[in-house]
VEXTORKE-976436 format. One record per residue (C-alpha): chain; x, y, z. Coordinates in nm, 2 decimals. Layout:
atom ch=A | u=X | v=Y | w=Z
...
***
This chain:
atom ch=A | u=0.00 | v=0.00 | w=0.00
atom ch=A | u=0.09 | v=0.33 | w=-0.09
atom ch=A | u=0.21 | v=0.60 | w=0.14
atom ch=A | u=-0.06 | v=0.87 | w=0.02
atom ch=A | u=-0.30 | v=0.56 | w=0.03
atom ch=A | u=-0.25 | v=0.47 | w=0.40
atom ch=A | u=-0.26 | v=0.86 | w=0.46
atom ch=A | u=-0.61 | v=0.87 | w=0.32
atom ch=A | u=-0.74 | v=0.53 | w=0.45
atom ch=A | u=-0.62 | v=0.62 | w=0.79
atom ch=A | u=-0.76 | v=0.98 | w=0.84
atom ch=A | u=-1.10 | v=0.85 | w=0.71
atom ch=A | u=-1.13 | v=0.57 | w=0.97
atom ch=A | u=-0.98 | v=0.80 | w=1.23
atom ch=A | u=-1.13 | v=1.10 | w=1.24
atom ch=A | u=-1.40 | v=1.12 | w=0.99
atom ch=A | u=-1.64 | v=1.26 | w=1.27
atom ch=A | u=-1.46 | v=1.51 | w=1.48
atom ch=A | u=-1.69 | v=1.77 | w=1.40
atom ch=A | u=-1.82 | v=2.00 | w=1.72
atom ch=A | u=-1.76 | v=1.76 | w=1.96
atom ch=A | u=-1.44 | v=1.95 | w=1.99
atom ch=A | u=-1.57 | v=2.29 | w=1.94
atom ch=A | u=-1.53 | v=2.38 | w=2.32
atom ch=A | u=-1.23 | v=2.40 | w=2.53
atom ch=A | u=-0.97 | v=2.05 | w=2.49
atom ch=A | u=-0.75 | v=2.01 | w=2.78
atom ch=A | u=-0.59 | v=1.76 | w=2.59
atom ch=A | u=-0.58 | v=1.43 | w=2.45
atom ch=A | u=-0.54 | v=1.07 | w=2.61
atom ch=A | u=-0.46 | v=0.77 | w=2.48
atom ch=A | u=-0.70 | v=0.45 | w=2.56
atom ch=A | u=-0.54 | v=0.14 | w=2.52
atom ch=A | u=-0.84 | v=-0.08 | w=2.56
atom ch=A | u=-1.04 | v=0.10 | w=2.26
atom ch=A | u=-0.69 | v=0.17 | w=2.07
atom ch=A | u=-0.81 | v=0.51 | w=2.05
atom ch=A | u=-0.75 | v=0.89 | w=2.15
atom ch=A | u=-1.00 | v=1.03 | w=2.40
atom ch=A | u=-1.03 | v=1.41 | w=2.46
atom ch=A | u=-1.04 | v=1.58 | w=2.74
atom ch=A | u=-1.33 | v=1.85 | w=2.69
atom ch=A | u=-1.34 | v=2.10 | w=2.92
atom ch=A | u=-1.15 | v=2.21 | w=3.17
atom ch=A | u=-1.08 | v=2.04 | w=3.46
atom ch=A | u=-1.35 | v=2.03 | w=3.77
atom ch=A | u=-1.57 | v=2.08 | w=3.46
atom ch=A | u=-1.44 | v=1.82 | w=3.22
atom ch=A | u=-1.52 | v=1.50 | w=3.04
atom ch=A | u=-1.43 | v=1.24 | w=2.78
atom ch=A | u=-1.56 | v=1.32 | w=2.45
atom ch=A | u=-1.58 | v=0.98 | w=2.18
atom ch=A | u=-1.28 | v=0.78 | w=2.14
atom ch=A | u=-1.10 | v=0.85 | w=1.80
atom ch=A | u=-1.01 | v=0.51 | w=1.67
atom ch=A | u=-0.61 | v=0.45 | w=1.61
atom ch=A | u=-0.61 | v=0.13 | w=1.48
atom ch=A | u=-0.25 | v=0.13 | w=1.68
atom ch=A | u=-0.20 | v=-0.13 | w=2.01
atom ch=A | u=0.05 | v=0.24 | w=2.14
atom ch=A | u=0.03 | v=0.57 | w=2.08
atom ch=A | u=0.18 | v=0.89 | w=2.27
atom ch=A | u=0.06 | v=1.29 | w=2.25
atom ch=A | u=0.21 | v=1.60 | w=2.29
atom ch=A | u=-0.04 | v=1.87 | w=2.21
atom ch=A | u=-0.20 | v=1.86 | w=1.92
atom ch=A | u=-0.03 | v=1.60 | w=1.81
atom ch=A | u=0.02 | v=1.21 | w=1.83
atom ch=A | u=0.23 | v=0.91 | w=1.72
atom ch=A | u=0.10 | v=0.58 | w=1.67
atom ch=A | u=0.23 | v=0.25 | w=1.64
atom ch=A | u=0.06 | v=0.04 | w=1.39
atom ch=A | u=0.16 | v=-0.29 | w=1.21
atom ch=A | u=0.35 | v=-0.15 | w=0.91
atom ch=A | u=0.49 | v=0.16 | w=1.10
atom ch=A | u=0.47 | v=0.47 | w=1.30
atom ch=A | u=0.16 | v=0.71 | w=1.17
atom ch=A | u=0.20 | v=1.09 | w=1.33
atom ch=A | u=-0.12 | v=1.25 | w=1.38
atom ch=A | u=-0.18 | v=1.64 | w=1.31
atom ch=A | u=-0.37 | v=1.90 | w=1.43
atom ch=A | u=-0.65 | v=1.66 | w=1.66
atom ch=A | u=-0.79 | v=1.93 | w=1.77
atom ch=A | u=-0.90 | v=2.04 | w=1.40
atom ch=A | u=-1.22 | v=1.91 | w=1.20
atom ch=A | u=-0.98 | v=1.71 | w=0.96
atom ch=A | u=-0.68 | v=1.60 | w=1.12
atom ch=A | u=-0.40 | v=1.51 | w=0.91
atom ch=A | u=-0.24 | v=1.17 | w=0.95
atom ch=A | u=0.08 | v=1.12 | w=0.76
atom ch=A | u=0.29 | v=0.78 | w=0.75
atom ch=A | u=0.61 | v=0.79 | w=0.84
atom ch=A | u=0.79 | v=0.61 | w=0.58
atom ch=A | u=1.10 | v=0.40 | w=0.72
atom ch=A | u=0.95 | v=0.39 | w=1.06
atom ch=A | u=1.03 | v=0.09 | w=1.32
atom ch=A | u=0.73 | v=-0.15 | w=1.29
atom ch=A | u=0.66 | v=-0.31 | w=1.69
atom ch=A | u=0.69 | v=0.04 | w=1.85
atom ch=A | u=0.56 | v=0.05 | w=2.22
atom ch=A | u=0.77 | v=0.28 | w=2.38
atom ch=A | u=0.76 | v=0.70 | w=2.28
atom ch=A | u=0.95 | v=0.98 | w=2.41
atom ch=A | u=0.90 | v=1.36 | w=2.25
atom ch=A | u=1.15 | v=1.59 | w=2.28
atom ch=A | u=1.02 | v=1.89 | w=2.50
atom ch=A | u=1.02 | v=2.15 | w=2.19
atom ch=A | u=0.80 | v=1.86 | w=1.99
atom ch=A | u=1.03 | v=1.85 | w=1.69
atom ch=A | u=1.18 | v=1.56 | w=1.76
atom ch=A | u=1.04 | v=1.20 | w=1.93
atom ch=A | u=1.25 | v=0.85 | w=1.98
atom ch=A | u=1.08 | v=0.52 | w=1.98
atom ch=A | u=1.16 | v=0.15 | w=2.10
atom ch=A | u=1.07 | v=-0.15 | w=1.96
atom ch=A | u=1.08 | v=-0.45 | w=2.17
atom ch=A | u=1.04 | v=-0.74 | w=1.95
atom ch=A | u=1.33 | v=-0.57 | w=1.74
atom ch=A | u=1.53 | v=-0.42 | w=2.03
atom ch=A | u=1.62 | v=-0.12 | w=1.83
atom ch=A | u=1.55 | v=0.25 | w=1.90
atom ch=A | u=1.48 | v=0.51 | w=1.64
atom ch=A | u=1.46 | v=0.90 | w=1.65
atom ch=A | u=1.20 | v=1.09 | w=1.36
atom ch=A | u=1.24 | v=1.43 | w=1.32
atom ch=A | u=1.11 | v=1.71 | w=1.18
atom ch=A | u=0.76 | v=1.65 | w=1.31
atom ch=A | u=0.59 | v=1.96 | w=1.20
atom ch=A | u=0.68 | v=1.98 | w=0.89
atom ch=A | u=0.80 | v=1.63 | w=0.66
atom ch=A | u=0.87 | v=1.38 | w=0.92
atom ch=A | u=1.19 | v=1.17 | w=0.86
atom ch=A | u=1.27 | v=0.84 | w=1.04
atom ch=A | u=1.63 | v=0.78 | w=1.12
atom ch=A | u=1.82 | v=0.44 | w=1.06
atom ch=A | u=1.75 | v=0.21 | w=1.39
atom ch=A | u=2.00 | v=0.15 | w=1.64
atom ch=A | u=2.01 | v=-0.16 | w=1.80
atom ch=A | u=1.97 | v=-0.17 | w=2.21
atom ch=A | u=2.17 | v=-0.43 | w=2.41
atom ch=A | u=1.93 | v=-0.41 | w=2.70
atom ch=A | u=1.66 | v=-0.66 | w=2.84
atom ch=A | u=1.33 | v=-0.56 | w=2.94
atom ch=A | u=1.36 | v=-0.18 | w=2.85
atom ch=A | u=1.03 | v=-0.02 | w=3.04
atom ch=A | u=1.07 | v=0.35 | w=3.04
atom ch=A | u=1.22 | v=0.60 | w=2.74
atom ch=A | u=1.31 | v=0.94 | w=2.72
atom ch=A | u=1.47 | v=1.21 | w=2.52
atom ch=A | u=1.58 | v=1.57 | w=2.53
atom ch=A | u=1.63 | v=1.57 | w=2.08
atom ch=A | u=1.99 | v=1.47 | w=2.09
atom ch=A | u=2.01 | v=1.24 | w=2.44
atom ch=A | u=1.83 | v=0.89 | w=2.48
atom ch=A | u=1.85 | v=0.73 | w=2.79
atom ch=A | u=1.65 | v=0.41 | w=2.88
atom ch=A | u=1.53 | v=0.23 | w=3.20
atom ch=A | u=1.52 | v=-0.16 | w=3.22
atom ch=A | u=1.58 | v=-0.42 | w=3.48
atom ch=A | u=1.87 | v=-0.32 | w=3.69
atom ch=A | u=1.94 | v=0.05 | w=3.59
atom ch=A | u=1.88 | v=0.35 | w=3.38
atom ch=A | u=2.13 | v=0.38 | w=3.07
atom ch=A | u=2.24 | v=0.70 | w=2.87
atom ch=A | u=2.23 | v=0.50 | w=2.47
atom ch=A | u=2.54 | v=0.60 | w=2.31
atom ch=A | u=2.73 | v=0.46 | w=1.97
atom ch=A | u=2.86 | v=0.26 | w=2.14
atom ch=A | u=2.78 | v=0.03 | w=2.47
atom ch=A | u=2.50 | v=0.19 | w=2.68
atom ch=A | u=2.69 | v=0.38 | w=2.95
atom ch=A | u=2.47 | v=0.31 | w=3.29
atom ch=A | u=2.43 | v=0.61 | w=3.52
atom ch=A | u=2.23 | v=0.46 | w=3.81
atom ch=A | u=2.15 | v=0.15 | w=3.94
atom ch=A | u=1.78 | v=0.10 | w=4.02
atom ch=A | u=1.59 | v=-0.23 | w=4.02
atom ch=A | u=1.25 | v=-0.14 | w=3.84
atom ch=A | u=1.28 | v=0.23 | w=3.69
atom ch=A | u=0.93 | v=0.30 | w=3.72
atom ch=A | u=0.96 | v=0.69 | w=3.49
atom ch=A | u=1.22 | v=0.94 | w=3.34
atom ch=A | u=1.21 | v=1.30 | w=3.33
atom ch=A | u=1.46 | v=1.50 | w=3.14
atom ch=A | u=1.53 | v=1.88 | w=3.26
atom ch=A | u=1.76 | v=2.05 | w=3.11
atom ch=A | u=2.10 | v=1.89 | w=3.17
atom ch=A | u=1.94 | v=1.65 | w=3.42
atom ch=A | u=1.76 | v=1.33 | w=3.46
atom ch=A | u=1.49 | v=1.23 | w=3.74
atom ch=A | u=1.45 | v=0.86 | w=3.77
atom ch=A | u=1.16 | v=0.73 | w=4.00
atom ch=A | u=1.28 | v=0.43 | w=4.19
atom ch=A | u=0.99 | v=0.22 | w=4.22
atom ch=A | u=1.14 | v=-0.04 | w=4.48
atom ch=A | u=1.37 | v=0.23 | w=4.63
atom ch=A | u=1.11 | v=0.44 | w=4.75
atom ch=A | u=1.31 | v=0.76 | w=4.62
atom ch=A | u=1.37 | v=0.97 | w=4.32
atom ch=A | u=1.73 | v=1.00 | w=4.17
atom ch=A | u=1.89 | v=1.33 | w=4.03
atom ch=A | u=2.12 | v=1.26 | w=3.79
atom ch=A | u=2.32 | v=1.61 | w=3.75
atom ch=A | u=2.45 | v=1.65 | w=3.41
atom ch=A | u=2.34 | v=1.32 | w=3.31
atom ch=A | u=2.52 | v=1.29 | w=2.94
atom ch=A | u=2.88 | v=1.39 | w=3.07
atom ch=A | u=2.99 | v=1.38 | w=3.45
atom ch=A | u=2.64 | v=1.17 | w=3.52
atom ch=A | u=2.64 | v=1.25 | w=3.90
atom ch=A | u=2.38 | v=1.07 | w=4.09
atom ch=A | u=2.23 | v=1.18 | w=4.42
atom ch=A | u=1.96 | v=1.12 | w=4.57
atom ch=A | u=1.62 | v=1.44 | w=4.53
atom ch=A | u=1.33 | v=1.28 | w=4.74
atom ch=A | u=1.25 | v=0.92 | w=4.93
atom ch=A | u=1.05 | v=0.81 | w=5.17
atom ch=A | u=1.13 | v=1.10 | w=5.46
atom ch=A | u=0.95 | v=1.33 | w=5.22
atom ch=A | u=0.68 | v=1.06 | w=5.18
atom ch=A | u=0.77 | v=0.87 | w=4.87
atom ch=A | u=0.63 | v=0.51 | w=4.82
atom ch=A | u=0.63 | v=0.33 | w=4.52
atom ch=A | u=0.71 | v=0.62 | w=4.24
atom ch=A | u=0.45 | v=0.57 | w=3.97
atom ch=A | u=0.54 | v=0.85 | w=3.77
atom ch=A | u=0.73 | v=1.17 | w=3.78
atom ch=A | u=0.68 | v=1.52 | w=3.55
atom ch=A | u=0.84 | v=1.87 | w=3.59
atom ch=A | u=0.52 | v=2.10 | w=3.57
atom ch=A | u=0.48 | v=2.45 | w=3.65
atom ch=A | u=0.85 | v=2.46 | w=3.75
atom ch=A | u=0.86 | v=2.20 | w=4.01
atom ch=A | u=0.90 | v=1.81 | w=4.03
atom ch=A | u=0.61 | v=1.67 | w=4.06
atom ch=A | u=0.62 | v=1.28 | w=4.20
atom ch=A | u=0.28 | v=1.03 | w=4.19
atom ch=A | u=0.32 | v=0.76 | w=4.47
atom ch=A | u=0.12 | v=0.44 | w=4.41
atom ch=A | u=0.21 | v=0.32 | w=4.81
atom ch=A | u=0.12 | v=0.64 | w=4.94
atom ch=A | u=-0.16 | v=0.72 | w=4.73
atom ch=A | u=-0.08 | v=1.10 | w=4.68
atom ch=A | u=0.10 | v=1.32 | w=4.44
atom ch=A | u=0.37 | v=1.55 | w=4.57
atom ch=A | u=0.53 | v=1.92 | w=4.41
atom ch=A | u=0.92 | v=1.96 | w=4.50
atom ch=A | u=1.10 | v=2.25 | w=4.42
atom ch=A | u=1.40 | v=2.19 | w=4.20
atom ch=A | u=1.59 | v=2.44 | w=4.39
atom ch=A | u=1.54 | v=2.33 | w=4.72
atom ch=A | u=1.41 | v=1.99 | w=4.69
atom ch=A | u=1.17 | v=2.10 | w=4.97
atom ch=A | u=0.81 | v=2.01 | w=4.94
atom ch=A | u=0.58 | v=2.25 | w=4.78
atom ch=A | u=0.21 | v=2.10 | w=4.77
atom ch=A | u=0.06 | v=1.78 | w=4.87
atom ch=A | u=-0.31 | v=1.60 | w=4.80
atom ch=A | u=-0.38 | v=1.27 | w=4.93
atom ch=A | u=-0.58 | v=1.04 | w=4.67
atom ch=A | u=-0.93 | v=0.86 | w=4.67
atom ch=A | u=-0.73 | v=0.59 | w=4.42
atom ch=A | u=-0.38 | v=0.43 | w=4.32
atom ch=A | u=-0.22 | v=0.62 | w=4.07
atom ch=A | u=-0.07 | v=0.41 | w=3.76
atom ch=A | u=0.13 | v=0.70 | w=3.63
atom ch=A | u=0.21 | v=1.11 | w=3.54
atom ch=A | u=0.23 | v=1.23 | w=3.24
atom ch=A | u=0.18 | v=1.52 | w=3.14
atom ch=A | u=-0.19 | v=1.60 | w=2.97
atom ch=A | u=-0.16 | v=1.89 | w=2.68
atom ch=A | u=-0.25 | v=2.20 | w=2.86
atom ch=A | u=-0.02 | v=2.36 | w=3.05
atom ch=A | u=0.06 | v=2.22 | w=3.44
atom ch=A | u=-0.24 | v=1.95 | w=3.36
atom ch=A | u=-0.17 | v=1.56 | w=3.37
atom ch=A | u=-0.31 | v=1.26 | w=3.42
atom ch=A | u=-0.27 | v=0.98 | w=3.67
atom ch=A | u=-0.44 | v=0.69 | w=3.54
atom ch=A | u=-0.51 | v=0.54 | w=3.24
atom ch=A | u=-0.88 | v=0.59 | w=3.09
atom ch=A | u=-1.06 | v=0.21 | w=3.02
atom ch=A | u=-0.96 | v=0.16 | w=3.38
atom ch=A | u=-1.23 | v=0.05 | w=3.65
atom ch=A | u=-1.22 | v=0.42 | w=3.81
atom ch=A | u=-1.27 | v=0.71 | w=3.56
atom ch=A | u=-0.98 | v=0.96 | w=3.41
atom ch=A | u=-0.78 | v=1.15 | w=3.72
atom ch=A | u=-0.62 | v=1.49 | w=3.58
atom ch=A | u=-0.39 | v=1.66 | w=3.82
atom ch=A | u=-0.37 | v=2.05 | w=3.80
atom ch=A | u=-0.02 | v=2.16 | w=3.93
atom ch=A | u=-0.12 | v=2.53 | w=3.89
atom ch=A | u=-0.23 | v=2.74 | w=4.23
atom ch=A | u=-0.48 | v=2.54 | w=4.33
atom ch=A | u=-0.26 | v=2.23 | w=4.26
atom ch=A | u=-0.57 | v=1.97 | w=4.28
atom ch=A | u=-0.68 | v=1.65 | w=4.18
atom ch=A | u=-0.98 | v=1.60 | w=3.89
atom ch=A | u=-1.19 | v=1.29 | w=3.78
atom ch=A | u=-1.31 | v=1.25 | w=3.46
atom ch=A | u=-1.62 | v=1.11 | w=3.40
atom ch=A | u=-1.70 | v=0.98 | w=3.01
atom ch=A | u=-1.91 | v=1.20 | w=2.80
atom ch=A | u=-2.31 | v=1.17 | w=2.80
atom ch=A | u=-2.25 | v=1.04 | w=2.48
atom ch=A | u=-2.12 | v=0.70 | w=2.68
***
């Protein structure tokens, strides 16, 4: 099949009814692996719902904004504009078939993906304009759970540690049994510990890599489900604990605190600006949004009346 032909196939199965379903405010977009499908967030949030799921046809996808990648059979497929009437869906030729693991790059130019069945990672760039996949690099790691990139740096977490991937041999800058998330800031990395109860800084992680530890369990840390940097501070998800916590980067002193109704499965961060969400929606409980703003508070997300 032809890559204009995919292109057209796929944005007519995808998004052929988008229409004014999206004409109010979208938070943002999440990804439902359940339905294989995009849900919106419409609304904002103490005020929000899920509007109708946006079929993928992809078993993975990740957004950032108003955009999405999605891993399909034949190849990675970058959705456009979801926020629009027509979205544009554009095949990106070369792409790593078997993708389950994305990382954007925080201007949104760049993204890598992993591939587990081919143990290869791959970095496509030029997102917003003609996206172009480079050649796969293979990974000599096992069980690689967690990705992240900064559009030059990948490092990976798998069993037994987080590794910066260079040319050559993966060069290991902590030691951690389950890596449960990765943030990149700047010239650092977070890594949530999952059995360690803590969160490592790793200061200047792609040259002196200098690890120390930012948070454990004297500032309340228990089972790190996820980690983001929103609204300028570190913000930690703790499944044990049940709450979400706000650091500052400065400091490392806590900022804000909510105690949860639920278990959180994860942070990541939700397309508006100091939103994200802690669960995954197709779960028993509905959609949880975090607000890290002033009022730093904790949403559910019910599913739209057309449910």
């Amino acid at each position: 099949m032809s890559k204009s032909s995919l292109c057209l196939i796929f944005s007519a199965c995808v998004l052929v009814a988008q229409e004014a379903r999206l004409s109010g405010p979208v938070s943002g977009f999440v990804f439902d692996g359940e339905a294989k499908a995009l849900r919106p967030v419409l609304g904002v949030p103490g005020s929000a719902h899920l509007g109708n799921p946006l079929s993928t046809g992809g078993d993975a996808a990740v957004v950032a904004g108003s955009v999405a990648l999605v891993a399909r059979s034949e190849g990675v497929v970058l959705l456009r504009g979801l926020e629009a009437a027509s979205p544009e869906a554009v095949a990106i030729e070369g792409s790593m078939a078997g993708a389950i693991l994305f990382a954007f790059a925080d201007d949104g130019a760049s993204a890598a993906v992993y591939s587990a069945s081919r143990r290869q990672v791959q970095v496509i760039r030029d997102l917003a304009k003609s996206p172009v996949a480079g050649t796969p690099v293979d990974v000599a790691l096992d069980a690689v759970s967690v990705l992240a990139f900064d559009g030059e740096h990948m490092v990976a977490g798998a069993a037994g540690g987080v590794w910066l991937l260079t040319d050559g041999a993966p060069k290991r800058l902590v030691e951690v049994a389950h890596p449960a998330d990765l943030e990149i800031h700047g010239r650092d990395l977070f890594v949530a510990d999952r059995d360690g109860n803590r969160i490592w800084q790793v200061l200047d992680f792609a040259a002196a890599a200098t690890p120390l530890v930012f948070a454990d369990e004297r500032s309340g840390i228990l089972s790190p489900a996820g980690i983001e940097v929103l609204n300028g501070r570190l913000v930690v998800a703790s499944a044990a604990a049940r709450a979400v916590d706000a650091f500052e980067l400065a400091t490392h002193t806590l900022a804000s605190h909510v105690d949860l109704d639920f278990t959180p499965t994860r942070l990541e961060a939700l397309g508006r600006q100091g939103l994200a969400v802690l669960n995954s929606p197709g779960e028993a409980e509905p959609l949880w949004v975090l607000d890290a703003g002033e009022r730093f508070g904790v949403y559910f997300v019910p599913a739209g009346r057309e449910e």
